[in-house]
N, C-alpha and C positions, 0 to 999 in steps of 0.2 A: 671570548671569541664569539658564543653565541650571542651574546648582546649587540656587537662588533654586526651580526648577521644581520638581526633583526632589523636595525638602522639604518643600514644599507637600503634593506627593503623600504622603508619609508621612502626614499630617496625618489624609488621608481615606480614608487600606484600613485595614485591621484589621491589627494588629500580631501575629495568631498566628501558629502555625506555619506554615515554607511549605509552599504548595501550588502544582501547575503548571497547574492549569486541568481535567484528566484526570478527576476525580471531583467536583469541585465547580465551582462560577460564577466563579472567580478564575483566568481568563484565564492574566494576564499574574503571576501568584503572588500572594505577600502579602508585608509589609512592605521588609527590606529586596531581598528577591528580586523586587519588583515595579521596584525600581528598578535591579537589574541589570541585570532582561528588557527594560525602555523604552530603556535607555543602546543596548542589544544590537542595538535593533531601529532605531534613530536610527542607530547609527553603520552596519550591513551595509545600510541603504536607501540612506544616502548613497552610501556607496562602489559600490553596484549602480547607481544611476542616474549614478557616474561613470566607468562600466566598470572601476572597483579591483578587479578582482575577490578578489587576492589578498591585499588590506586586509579583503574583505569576509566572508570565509572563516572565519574564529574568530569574530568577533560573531555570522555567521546560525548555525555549530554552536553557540551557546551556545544560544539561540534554539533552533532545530533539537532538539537535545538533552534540556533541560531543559523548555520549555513552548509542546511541543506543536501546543496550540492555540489559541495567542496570535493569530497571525493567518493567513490563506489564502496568503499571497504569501511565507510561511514557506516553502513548496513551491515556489511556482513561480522565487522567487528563487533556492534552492537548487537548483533544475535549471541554471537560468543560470549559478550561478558553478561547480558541480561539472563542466560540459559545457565551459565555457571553462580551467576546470584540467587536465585530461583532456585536453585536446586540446594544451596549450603542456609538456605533464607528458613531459618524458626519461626518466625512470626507471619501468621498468615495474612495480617492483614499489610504488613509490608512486601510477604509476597507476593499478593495479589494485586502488589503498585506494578510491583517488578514485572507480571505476565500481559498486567495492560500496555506495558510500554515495549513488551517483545510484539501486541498486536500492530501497536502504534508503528512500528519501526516496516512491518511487513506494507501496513496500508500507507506511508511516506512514499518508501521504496517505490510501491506503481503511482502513488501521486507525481514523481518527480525523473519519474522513468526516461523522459525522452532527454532531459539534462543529464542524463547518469549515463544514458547510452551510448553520448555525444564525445563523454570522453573517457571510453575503454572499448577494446575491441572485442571483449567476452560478450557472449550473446545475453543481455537482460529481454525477459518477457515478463509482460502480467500474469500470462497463464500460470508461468512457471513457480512464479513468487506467492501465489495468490494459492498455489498446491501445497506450500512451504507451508503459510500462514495456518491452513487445514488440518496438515499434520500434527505442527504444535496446538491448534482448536484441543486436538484429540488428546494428546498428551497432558494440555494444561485444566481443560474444561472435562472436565469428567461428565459433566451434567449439562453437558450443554446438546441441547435439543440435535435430532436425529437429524431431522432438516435443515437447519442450520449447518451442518456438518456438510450437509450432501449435496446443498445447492451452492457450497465452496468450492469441491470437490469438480461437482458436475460441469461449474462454469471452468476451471482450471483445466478437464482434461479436455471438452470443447474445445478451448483455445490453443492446448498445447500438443492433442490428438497425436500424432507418431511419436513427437519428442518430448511427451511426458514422460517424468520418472520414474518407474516399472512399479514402485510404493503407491503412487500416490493413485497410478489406477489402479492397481489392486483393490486398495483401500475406498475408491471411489465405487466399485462394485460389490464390495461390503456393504456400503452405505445406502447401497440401494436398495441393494437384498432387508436390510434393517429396515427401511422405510415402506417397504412393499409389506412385511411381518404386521406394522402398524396402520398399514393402509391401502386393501386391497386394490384402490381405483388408481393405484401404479402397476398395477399385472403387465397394461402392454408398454409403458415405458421401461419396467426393469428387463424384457426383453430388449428394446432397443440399446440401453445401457451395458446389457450383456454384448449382444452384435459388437458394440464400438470397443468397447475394450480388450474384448477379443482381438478385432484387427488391431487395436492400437499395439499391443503388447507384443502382436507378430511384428508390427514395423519397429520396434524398440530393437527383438531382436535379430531381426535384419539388419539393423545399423551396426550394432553389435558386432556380428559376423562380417561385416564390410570393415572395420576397424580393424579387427584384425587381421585381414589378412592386409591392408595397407603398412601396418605397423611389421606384420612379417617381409613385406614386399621393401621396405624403408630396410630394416634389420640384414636382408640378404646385400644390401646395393652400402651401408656405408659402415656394419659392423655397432649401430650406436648400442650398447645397450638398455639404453633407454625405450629401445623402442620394441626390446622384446620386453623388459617389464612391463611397458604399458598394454601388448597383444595378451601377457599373462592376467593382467587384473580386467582386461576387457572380457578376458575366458569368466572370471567370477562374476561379471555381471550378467554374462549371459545365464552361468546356474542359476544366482537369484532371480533373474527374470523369467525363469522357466518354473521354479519355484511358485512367483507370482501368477503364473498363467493359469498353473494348477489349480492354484487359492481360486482365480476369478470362476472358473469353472465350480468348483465347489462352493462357492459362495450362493451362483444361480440354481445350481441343480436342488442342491443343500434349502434354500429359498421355498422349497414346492410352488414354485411362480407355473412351470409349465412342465409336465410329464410329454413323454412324444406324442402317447397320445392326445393330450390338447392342445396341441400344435397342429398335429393330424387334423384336428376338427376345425380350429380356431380358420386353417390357411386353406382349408376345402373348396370352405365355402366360398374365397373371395378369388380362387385361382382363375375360375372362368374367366371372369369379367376381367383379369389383369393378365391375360393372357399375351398382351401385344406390350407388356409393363415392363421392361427387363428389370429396371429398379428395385420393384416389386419382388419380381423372380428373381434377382439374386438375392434379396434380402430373405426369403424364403430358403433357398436354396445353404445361406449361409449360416441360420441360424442352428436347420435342423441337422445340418452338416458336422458345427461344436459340438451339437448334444447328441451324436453319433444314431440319428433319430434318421439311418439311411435305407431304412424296408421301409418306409410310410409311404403310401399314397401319396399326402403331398408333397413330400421332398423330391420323389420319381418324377411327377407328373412337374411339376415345375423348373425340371434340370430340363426335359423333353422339351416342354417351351422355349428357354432361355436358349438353349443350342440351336434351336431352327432358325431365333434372331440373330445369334452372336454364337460363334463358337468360342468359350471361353471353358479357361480349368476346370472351374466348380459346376459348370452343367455338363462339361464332359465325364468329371466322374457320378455323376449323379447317373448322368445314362445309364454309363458300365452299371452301377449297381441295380438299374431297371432290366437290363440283359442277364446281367448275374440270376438276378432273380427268377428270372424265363426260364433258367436255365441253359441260355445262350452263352458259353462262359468263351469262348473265341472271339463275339462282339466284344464281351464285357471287356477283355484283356483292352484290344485295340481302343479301344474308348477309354480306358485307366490310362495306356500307355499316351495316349492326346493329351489328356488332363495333364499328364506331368510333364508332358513337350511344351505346352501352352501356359503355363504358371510360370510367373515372373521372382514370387518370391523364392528365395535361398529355404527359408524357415519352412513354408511350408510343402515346396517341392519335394522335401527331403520328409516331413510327413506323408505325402500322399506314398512315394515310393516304399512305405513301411507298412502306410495298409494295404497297397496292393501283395507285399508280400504278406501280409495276413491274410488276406484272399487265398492269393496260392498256397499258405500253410493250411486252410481249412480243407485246399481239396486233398493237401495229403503230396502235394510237388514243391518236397522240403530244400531240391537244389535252389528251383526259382525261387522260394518262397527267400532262401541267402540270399541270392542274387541280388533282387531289389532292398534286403534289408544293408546289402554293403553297400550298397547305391546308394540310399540315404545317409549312410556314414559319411561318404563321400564329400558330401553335400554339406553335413555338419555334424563332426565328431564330436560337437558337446551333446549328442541325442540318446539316451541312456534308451528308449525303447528297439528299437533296431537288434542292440548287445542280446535284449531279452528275449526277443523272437527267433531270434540265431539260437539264443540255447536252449529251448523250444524244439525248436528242431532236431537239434542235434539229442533233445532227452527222447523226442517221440518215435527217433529212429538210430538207435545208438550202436545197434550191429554194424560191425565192420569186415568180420573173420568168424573162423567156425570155433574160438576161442571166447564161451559166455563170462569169464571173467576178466580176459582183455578189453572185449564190449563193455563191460560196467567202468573200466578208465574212462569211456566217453564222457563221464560223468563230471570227471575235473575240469574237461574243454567246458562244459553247460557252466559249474563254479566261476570260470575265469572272465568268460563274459558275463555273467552277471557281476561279478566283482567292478569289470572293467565299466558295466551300465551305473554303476554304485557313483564309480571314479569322477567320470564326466559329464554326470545328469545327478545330482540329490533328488530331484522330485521324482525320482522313481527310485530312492532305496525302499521303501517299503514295502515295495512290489517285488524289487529284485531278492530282498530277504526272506521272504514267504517262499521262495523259490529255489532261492540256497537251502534253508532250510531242508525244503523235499527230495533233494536232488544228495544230495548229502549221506543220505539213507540208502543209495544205492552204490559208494562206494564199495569195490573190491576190498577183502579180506587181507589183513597185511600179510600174515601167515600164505596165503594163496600168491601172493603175489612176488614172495618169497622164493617160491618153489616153482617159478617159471622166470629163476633171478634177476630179479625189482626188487627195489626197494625205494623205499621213502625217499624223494630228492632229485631221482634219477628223472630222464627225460622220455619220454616214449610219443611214439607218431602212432596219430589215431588215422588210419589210413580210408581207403573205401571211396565215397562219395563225400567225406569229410577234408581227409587230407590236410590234416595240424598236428602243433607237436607241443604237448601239453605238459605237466611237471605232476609225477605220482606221489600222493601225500601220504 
């Protein structure tokens, strides 16, 4: 029957010379090379989707080899079976056929990109492919020079800037960090590489957060469950990618590229003269903003600029924090509360509403300081610091009644949200555990708690200014 198939086919390509798709509309070749490429591409799909990999290895290089641009999964198959040869491969120097030809397959893929895009509706970019390529660099070249790495990287998140893959800038700001260790006269580009990845990784997980609530918006209207599995696994990419945000932050600080204060000194001096700059001034404003570099001189004085030209988020909280400082804390509020009227992002709106209640929890106004830390939930339940600050609060003021050891119950509401900061954010269990840890220690007495009968399991309301109903252990 397949022979029966293949004959047929004869019947209906043109019998000229062959060709592999590369310069003209025939794909999969002509005549009898069209029937090579179909056998090539029948037998390496089977044996791919039967994990053969090593059946499936000659059919996808013939494929691979000869045409091109027969189909898109030419690529991504040959990443599959190249990466599972590579890894079972004893012999290095056969290995190392095997890793040339995983880079080969990456640098094809953007050679032949605009033919491969023409027929499938999956989004192919260079960027994106060419951040692929980086990753395995890393994986396969253990020794392969630091620049090299990083001007793959660099050009990949350039190109692919919000919709690069939450790995591959991470790892791009690693790489920068690494290349500044070996070469101080990147100091002010690993700041700029800093700036970029930072926004880039917020717009990642703004997408993020736009996904799912489509996927829950889809979910409410047809029941598919598909579409709440897929808002569930968009929920994990946002923890990895919050993850990743952590890393890029720790990679520059961690870096010693710029303490605040040489940032303070570095942007002093050029503020005057860039005073009419907003460019400038927000890049000032954003930088020293990640590195929480917000009492400096020049973070204040440049948010002051940027607001006379533009009322925008970041030089509105930059104000507040110049008011704050005065000791104006009524401006300060009104100018945090703009900031967070005037921010478009989801991600970080819901950051700013978490240090303004860090603001209020330092003056000691632990309702408000809740208030804007649920507003940020609001915004985005996968935000594990919000949980933290909440229980914060509720450790720094945990009297509710004239009962000292029903006040130390407050103590399992601080447990629960950090548990709960544990749940929805990993890049703050560390933090949150340091904290369980302390808070733990002021547990009520089981015997005491016995004789005002409680007991373990039961449910009690932590009443007051708290007003929750917590579970006594």
């Amino acid at each position: 029957m397949k022979k029966l198939f293949f004959a047929l086919l004869v019947l209906v390509v043109s019998s000229a010379s062959a060709q592999n798709g590369v310069t003209n509309e025939f794909r999969f070749g002509q005549g009898e090379d069209s029937i090579r490429c179909l056998e090539a591409i029948s037998i390496s799909s089977i044996n791919v989707k039967n994990k053969d990999f090593n059946t499936a290895y000659d059919s996808w290089k013939i494929v691979f080899t000869e045409f091109p641009v027969a189909r898109v999964d030419t690529y991504t198959n040959g990443i599959k079976i190249l990466t599972e040869l590579i890894k079972k491969e004893s012999d290095p120097v056969k290995k190392e056929e095997y890793i040339n030809e995983l880079m080969l397959v990456y640098d094809n893929q953007i050679k032949y990109l605009d033919k491969l895009q023409a027929i499938t509706k999956t989004r192919l970019s260079a960027g994106n492919i060419l951040g692929k390529k980086a990753m395995a660099y890393i994986q396969y070249r253990k020794d392969a020079p630091v620049d090299t790495i990083y001007n793959m990287l660099a050009a990949s998140v350039e190109m692919e800037q919000g919709m690069s893959e939450y790995t591959v800038t991470e790892r791009f700001m690693k790489y920068s960090a690494m290349k500044y260790k070996k070469d101080q006269s990147h100091g002010e580009q690993i700041i700029e590489d800093y700036l970029n990845a930072s926004v880039y990784i917020v717009e990642v997980l703004d997408k993020y957060h736009d996904n799912i609530e489509a996927c829950n918006a889809r979910y409410q209207e047809s029941g598919n469950p598909k579409d709440s599995i897929n808002a569930v696994n968009y929920g994990k990419m946002i923890d990895a990618s919050r993850i990743s945000k952590s890393n890029i932050d720790a990679y520059f600080i961690n870096s010693g590229a710029a303490t605040c204060e040489d940032l303070n000194n570095i942007y002093m001096t050029k503020l005057e003269e860039n005073k009419d700059n907003l460019e400038y001034l927000n890049k000032v404003i954003s930088v020293m903003s990640m590195l929480k570099c917000t009492e400096q001189d020049a973070y204040l004085t440049a948010s002051e600029y940027a607001l006379a030209i533009e009322p925008t988020s970041k030089a509105a909280m930059g104000c507040g924090f110049r008011y704050f400082k005065r000791g104006e804390t009524e401006k300060a509020m009104e100018l945090f509360d703009q900031a967070i009227e005037l921010e478009t992002s989801i991600t970080t709106k819901a950051d700013l509403c978490n240090k303004v209640g860090n603001v209020y929890y330092s003056l000691g106004n632990y309702v408000k300081a809740r208030s804007y830390a649920l507003k940020a939930l609001s915004l985005n339940s996968k935000f594990g610091a919000p949980h933290i600050l909440i229980a914060q609060c509720y450790a720094t003021k945990p009297d509710w009644c004239d009962d000292e050891t029903l006040n130390s119950c407050t103590y399992y509401l601080c447990i629960d949200r950090l548990e709960r900061a544990k749940a929805v954010d990993p890049s703050v269990k560390k933090e949150a555990d340091k904290y369980i840890a302390m808070y733990k220690k002021y547990f009520p007495k089981a015997e005491e708690m016995f004789m005002r009968n409680y007991k373990s399991g039961q449910t009690i309301n932590i009443g007051g200014w708290i007003n929750e109903t917590t579970t006594i252990r």
